[in-house]
C-alpha positions in Angstrom: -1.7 -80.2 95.2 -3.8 -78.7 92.9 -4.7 -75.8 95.6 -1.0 -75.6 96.2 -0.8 -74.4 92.7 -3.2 -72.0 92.3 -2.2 -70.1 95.7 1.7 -70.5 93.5 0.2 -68.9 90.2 -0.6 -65.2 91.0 2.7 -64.8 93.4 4.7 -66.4 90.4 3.2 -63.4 88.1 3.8 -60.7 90.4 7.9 -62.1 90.6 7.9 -62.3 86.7 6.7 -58.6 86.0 9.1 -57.2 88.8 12.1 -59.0 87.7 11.0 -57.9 83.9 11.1 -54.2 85.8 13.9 -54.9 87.5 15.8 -55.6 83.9 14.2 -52.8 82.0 13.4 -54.8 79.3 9.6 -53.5 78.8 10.2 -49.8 79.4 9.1 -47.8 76.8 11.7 -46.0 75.2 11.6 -42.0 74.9 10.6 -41.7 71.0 13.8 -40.1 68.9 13.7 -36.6 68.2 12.1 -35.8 64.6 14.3 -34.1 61.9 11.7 -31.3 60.9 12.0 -28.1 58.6 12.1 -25.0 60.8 12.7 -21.2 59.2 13.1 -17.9 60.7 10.5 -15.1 60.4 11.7 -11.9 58.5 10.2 -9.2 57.5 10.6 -7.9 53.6 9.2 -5.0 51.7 7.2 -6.1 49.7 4.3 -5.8 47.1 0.5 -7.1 47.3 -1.6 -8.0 44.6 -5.1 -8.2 44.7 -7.2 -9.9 41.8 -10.7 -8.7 40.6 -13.0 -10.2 38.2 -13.5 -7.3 35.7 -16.8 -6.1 33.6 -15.5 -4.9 30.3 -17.3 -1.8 28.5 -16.8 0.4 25.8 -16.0 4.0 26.7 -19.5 4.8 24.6 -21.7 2.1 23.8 -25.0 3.1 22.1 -28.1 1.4 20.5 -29.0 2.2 17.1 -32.4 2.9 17.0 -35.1 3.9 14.3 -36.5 7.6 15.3 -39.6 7.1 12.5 -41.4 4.4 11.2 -40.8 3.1 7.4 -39.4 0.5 5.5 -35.9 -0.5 5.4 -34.5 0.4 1.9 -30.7 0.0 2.4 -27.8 -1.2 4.7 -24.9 0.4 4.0 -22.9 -1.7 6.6 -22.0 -4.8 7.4 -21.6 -6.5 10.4 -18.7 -6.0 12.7 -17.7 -2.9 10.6 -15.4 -0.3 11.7 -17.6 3.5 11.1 -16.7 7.0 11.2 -18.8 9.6 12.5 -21.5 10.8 10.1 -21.4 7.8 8.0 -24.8 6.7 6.7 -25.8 3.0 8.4 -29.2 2.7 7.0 -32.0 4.5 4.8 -35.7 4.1 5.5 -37.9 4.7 2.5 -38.5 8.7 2.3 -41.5 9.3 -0.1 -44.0 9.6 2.6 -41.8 11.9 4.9 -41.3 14.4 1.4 -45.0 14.7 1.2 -45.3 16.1 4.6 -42.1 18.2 3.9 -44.4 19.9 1.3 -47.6 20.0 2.5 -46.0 21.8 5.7 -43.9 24.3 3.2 -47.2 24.7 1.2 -49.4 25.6 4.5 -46.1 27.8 5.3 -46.5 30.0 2.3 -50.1 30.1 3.0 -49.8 31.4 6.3 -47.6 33.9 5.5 -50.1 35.0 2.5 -52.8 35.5 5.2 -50.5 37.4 7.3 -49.4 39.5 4.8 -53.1 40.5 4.4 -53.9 40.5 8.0 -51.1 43.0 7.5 -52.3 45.2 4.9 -56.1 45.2 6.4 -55.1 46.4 9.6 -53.1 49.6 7.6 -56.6 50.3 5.9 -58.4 50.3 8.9 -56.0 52.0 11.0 -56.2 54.8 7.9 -59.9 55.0 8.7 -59.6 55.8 12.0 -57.4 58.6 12.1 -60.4 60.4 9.7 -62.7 59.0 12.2 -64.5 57.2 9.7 -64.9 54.1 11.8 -64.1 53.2 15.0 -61.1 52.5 17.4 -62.6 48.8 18.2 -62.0 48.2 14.5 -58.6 48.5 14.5 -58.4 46.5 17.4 -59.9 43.7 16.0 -57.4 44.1 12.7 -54.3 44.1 14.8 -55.6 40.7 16.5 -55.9 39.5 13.3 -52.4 40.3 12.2 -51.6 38.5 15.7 -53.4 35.2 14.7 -52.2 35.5 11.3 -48.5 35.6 12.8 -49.0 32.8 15.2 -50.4 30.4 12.1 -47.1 31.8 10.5 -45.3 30.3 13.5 -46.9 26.8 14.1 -46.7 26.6 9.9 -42.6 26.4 10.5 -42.6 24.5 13.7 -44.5 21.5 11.0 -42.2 22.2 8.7 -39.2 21.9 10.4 -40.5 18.9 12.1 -41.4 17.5 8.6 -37.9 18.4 7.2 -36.7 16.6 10.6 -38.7 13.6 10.1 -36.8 13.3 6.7 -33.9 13.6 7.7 -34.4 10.5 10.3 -34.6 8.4 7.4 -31.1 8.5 6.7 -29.7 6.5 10.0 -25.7 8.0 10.2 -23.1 6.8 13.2 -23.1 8.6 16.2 -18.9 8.7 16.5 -16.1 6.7 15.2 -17.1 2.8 16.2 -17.5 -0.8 15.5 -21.0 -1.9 14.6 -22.8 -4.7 15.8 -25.3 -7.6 14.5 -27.7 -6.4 12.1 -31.0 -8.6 12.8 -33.3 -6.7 10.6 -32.5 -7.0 6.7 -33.7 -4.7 3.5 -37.5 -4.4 3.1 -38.6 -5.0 6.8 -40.8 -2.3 8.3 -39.9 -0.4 10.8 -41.4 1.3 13.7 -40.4 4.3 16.1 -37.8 3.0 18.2 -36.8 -0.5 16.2 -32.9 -1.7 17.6 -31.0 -1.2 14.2 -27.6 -2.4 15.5 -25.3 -1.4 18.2 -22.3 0.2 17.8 -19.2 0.7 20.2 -16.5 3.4 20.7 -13.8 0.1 22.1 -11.2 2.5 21.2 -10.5 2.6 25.0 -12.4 0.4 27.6 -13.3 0.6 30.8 -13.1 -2.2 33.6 -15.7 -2.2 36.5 -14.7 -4.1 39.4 -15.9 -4.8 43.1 -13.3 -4.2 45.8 -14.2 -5.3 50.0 -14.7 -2.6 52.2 -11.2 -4.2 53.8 -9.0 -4.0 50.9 -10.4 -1.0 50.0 -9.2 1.2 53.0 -6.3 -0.7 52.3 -6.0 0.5 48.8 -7.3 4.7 50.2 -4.5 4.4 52.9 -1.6 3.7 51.2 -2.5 6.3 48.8 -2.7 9.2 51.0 0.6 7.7 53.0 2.2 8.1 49.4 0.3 10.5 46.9 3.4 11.0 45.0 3.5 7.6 43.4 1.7 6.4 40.4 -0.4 4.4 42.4 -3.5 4.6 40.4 -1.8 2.1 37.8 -3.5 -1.6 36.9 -2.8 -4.5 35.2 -5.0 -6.8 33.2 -5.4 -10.4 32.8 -7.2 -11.8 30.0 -9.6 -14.3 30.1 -7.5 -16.9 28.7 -4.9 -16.0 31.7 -2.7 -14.1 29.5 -1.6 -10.3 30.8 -2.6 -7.8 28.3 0.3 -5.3 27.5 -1.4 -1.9 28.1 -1.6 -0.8 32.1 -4.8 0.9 33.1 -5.4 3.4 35.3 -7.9 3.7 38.1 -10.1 6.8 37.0 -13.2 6.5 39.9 -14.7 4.5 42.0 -18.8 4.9 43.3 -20.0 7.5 46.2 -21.1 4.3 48.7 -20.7 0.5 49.6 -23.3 -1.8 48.2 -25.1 -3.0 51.5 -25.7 -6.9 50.2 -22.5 -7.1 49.2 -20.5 -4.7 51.3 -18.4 -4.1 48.6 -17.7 -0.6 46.6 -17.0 -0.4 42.5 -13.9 0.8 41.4 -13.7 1.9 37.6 -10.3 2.1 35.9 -9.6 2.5 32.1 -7.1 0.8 29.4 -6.1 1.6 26.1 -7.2 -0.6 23.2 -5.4 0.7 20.2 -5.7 -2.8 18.6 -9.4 -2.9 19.5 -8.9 -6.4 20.9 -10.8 -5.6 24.0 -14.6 -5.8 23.4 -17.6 -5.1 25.3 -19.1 -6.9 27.3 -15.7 -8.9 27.8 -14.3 -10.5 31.1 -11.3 -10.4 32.7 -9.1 -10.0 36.4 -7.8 -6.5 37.4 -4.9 -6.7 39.5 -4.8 -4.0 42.1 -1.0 -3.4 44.2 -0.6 -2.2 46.9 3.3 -1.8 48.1 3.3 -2.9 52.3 6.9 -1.6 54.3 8.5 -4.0 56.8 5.9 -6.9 56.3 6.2 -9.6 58.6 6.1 -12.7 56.2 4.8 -16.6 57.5 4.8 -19.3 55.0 1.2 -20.4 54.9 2.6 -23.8 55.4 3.6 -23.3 59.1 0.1 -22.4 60.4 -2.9 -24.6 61.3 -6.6 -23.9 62.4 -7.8 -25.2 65.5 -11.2 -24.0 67.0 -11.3 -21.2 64.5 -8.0 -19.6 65.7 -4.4 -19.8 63.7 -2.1 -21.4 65.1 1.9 -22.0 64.1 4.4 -24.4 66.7 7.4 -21.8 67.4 11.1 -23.5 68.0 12.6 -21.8 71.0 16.6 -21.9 71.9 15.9 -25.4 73.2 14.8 -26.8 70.1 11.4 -27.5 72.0 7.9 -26.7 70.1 5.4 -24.3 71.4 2.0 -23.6 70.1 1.0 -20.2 69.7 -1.7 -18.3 67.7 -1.3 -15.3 66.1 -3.8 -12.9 64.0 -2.9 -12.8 60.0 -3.4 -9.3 57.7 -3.6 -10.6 54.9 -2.4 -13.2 52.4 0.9 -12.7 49.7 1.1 -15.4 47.5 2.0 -18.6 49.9 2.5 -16.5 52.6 0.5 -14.8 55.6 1.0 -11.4 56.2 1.0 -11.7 60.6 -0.8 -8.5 62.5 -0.1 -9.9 65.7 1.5 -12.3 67.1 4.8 -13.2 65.9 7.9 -11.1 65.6 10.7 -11.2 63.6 13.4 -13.4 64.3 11.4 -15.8 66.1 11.3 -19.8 64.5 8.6 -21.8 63.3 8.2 -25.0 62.5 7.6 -24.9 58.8 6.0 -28.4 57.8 4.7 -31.3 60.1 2.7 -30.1 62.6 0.7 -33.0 62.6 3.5 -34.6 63.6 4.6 -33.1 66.9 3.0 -32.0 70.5 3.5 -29.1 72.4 6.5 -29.3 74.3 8.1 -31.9 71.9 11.7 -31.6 70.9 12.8 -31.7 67.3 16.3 -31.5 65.2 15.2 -28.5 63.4 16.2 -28.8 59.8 17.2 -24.7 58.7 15.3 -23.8 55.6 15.8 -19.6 54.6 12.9 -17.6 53.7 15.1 -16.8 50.5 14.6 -20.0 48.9 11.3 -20.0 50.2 9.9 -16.7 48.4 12.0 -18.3 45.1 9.8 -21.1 45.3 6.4 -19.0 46.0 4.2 -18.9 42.9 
């Protein structure tokens, strides 16, 4: 009986899964179509904006340096100080530089004592020689004399005017109007040729040095020459606290060739400081526009990366998914700029493309690029 049973047992199984066939009971069902956001690509005019970190300078920036060596008698500024041209900075002590003032002025007047009688010998001789009382070679030697005496003359004035010079380096004056810097040296220190005094800056406009890709720079040439009529040269600046400052620059010049390690090229535009807020050596972003025509616009949302390539599922009449890849531009705030690729008009699935396969069918849910762009940062 037992053998009976076992011979029963499988042909009992095969009876129970066919009749559970036969009632459909444990077919899988088809999975229920997914309610999914879907929008419609457009294409907008619009404007890009590319962001630069900035190296702020003064338009003139100059070390103040001792040109001779003394000691430091007086500062006459402080630091931080606002300067006008001409105005003394510092004085070195000048006793020693007045004593070479007059020694050179004394060896002057001597020299042109000896000339004078270089001078007057050669007349004698020359006298003597038209009564052939002496010799022409005499009056050649005379009138070399007078030479040497005039040259002595000469080299007498070059010391003195270097002497008076010298003096005059002992009174240190600003180069233009500026702003002074630290002052690390105070009254009574000794100084030698060349000593940093201060520094002082001309901030009254600033220049901003910034690195632009080779890209985004042919980017920035072509749209130029497409419209040379528009102010395209304009800039704005961001602060480094994020704040935009109020004053637009304007790009003045960029360099002659692309830095090879970095394959980028410097671009130098400059902004008005009338408030002298801007200092040097300050940081800051550049923004750089550049104004694109009929720009095909893909929330940044809808694409995925798979094997390096970009990808987006497009929605066709049948409400059935397709991958497709497609080649971006460039990026616009949450949005791809698409080179290839898509066209207008065309649907995309806009979020959950985790969620779906290629071929699935969804219930799109419509959402416009309008309220998309509104909620773009």
């Amino acid at each position: 009986m037992r053998n009976n049973l076992r011979c029963l047992l499988p042909l009992l199984s095969v009876l129970f899964v066919a009749g559970c066939n036969a009632n459909g009971e444990t077919k899988k069902k088809d999975p229920e179509e997914q309610v999914l956001p879907v929008t419609t690509l457009e294409t907008r005019d619009t404007v890009l904006y590319h962001d630069y970190v900035a190296d702020i300078q003064a338009v003139r920036n100059v070390d103040i340096r001792a040109r001779v060596q003394g000691f430091l008698d007086k500062i006459y500024i402080d630091e931080g100080q606002i300067v006008k041209a001409g105005e003394p900075l510092f004085r070195l002590n000048a006793a020693e530089f007045r004593t070479q003032l007059t020694r050179a002025r004394a060896n002057l007047t001597a020299a042109q004592a000896e000339a004078q009688t270089a001078r007057m010998e050669a007349g004698r001789v020359k006298m003597l020689v038209s009564k052939n009382i002496i010799s022409k070679t005499e009056l050649d030697v005379a009138r070399s004399k007078v030479v040497a005496a005039q040259a002595k003359i000469t080299d007498a004035r070059t010391s003195e005017s270097n002497a008076q010079l010298n003096l005059s380096y002992t009174i240190i004056k600003a180069p233009f109007d500026g702003m002074v810097d630290r002052l690390p040296l105070k009254a009574g220190s000794l100084i030698d040729h060349g000593t940093l005094l201060t520094t002082e800056s001309d901030n009254s406009s600033v220049y901003a040095y910034f690195n632009v890709s080779e890209n985004e720079y042919l980017e920035y040439r072509k749209a130029r020459l497409k419209n040379p009529d528009q102010n395209n040269n304009v800039v704005q600046l961001r602060l480094a606290d994020g704040t935009a400052y109020p004053y637009p620059g304007k790009i003045e010049t960029l360099e002659g060739e692309f830095d090879e390690n970095t394959g980028s090229i410097a671009f130098r535009a400059q902004f008005p400081n009338p408030n002298h807020l801007l200092k040097h050596g300050a940081t800051g972003r550049v923004r750089l526009s550049n104004k694109v025509n009929d720009a095909l616009l893909l929330p940044q949302k809808a694409a995925f990366e798979l094997q390096d390539k970009n990808y987006v599922y497009v929605v066709d009449a049948s409400q059935h998914v397709h991958m497709r890849s497609f080649t971006p531009k460039t990026r616009f705030s949450a949005f791809y700029i698409v080179a290839s690729g898509l066209k207008a008009g065309e649907k995309v699935l806009y979020e959950g493309a985790q969620n779906v396969r290629d071929g699935a069918k969804i219930k799109p849910r419509i959402i416009t690029m309008d309220s998309l762009l509104v909620q773009a940062p």
